[in-house]
C-alpha positions in Angstrom: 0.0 0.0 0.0 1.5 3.2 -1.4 1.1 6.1 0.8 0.1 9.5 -1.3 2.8 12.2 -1.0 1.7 15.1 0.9 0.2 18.1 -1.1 2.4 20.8 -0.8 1.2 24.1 1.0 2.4 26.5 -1.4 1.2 24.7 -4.7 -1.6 26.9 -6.4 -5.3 26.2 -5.8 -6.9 24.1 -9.1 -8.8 25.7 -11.7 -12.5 26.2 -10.3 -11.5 26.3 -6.3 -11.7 29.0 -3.6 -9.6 30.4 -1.1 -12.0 31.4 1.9 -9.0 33.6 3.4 -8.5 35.9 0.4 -12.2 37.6 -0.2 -12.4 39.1 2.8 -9.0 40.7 2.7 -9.7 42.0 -0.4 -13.0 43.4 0.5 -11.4 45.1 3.5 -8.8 46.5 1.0 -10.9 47.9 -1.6 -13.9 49.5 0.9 -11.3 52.5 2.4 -10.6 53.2 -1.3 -14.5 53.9 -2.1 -14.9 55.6 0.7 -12.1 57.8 0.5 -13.1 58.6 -3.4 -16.8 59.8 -1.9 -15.1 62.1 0.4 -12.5 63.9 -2.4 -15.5 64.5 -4.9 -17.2 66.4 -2.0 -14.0 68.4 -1.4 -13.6 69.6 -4.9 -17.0 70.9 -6.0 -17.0 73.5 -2.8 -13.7 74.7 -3.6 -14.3 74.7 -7.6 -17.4 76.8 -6.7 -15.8 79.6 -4.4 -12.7 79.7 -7.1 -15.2 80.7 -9.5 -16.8 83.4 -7.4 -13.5 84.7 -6.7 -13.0 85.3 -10.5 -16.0 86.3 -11.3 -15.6 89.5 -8.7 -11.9 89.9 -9.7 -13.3 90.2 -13.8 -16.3 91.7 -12.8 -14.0 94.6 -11.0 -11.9 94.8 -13.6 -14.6 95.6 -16.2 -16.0 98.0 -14.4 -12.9 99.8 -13.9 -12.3 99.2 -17.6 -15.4 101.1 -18.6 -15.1 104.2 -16.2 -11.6 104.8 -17.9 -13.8 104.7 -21.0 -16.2 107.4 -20.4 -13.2 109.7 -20.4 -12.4 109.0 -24.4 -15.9 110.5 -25.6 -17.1 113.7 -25.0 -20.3 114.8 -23.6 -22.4 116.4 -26.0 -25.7 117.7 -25.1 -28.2 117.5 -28.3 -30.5 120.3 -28.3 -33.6 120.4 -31.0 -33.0 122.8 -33.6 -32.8 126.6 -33.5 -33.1 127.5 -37.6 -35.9 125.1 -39.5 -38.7 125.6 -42.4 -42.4 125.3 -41.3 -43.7 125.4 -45.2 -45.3 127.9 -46.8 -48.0 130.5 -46.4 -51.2 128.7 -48.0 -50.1 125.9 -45.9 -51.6 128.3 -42.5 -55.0 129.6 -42.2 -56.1 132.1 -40.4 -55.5 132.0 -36.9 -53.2 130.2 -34.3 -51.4 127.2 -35.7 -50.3 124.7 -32.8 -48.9 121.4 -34.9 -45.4 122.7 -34.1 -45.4 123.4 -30.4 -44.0 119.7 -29.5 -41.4 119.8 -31.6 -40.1 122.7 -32.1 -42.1 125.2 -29.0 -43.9 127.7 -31.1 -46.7 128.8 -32.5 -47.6 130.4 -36.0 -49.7 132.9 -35.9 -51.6 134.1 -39.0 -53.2 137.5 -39.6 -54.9 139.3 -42.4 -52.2 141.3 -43.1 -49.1 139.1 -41.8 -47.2 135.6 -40.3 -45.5 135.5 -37.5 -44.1 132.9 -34.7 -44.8 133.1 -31.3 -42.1 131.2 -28.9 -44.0 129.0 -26.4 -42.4 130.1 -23.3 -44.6 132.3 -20.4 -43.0 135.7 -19.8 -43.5 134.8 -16.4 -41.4 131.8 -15.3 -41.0 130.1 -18.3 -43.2 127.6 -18.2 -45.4 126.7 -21.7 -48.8 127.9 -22.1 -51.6 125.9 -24.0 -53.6 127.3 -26.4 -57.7 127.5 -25.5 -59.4 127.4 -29.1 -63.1 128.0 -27.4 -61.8 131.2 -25.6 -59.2 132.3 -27.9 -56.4 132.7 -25.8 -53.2 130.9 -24.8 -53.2 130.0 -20.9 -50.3 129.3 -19.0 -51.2 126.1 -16.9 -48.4 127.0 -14.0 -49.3 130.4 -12.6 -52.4 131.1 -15.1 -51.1 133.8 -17.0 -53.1 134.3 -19.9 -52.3 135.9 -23.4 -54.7 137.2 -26.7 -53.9 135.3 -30.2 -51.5 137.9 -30.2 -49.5 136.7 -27.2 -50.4 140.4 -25.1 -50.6 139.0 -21.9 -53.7 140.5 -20.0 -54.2 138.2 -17.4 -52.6 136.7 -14.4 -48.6 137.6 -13.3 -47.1 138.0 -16.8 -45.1 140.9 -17.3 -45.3 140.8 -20.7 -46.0 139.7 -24.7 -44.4 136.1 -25.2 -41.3 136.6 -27.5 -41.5 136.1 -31.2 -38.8 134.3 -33.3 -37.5 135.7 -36.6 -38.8 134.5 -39.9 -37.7 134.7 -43.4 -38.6 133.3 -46.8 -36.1 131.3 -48.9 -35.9 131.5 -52.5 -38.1 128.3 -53.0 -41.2 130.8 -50.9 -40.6 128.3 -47.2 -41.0 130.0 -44.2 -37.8 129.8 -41.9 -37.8 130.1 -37.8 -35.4 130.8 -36.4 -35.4 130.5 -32.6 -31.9 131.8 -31.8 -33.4 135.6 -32.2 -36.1 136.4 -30.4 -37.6 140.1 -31.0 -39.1 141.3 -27.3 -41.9 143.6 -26.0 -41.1 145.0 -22.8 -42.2 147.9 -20.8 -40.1 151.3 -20.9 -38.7 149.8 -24.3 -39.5 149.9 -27.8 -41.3 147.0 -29.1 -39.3 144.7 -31.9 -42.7 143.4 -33.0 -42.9 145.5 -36.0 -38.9 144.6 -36.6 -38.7 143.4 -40.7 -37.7 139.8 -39.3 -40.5 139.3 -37.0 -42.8 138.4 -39.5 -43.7 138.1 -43.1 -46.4 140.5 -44.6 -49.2 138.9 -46.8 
């Protein structure tokens, strides 16, 4: 009787066996690994956030800055409506006060049997713009209620005088043109510039 030789203790396991000692180390190897990848990923989305907000106030300081030293390269222009423009021509008024232009350009035209002239929309008294009242045929300042005739007379209220008048001419193609700029006055003690050539156009 032959007595088998005894296996030896480091040959390798055969094909299809288990080795009960080696799952659990491995297990016990790989769980710190997991948890210690959970943990990182946690860390780096907080500090990826907050790196971003620190940009984002250093670029958004920096722009700002950028476009204050801007400002300096353009210069400040104040746009004011027009002092010189046409209004047409005389068929193109009736008789009577003409308000289509007060919006846009402040004034009125005024036309009379005899004559055309522009009245500047601005109350003798404080400056403020009167409205024209068609039913009582007069223009009333809505501030301080100053009231003028079609002629702009004041005779009402604390106006101390006539509303100004701007100069008018005719071009060569028969337009009328306002001009703003001069204004021909009416004031007490002095000599009125209503009847001045330029402050209106005979008919």
């Amino acid at each position: 009787m032959t007595n088998s030789p005894p296996k030896d203790e480091g040959a390798r396991n055969q094909p299809g066996e288990k080795t009960p000692a080696a799952a659990p180390n491995q297990a016990t190897k790989a769980a710190p690994a997991s948890d210690g990848g959970k943990d990182g990923k946690g860390k780096i989305e907080p500090l990826k956030m907050r790196r971003r907000i620190i940009w984002a106030s250093i670029w958004g300081f920096i722009g700002i800055n950028v476009l204050m030293m801007m400002r300096f390269f353009f210069p400040r222009i104040l746009f004011e409506p027009k002092t010189k423009f046409i209004v047409g021509t005389v068929p193109d008024f009736g008789l009577g006060v003409d308000t289509r232009f007060q919006q846009q350009f402040r004034i009125w035209v005024v036309r009379k049997p005899d004559r055309v002239f522009v009245i500047y929309a601005r109350c003798t008294h404080l400056g403020c713009t009167p409205d024209w009242k068609e039913s009582e045929s007069k223009f009333k300042c809505p501030c301080h209620g100053s009231g003028y005739d079609s002629d702009g007379v004041n005779f009402e209220g604390p106006a101390p005088r006539p509303m100004d008048r701007a100069r008018v001419t005719m071009n060569p193609q028969g337009q009328i043109v306002v001009d703003t700029s001069k204004l021909f006055k009416c004031e007490k003690g002095k000599e009125c510039e209503f009847d001045d050539p330029d402050a209106y156009i005979p008919v």
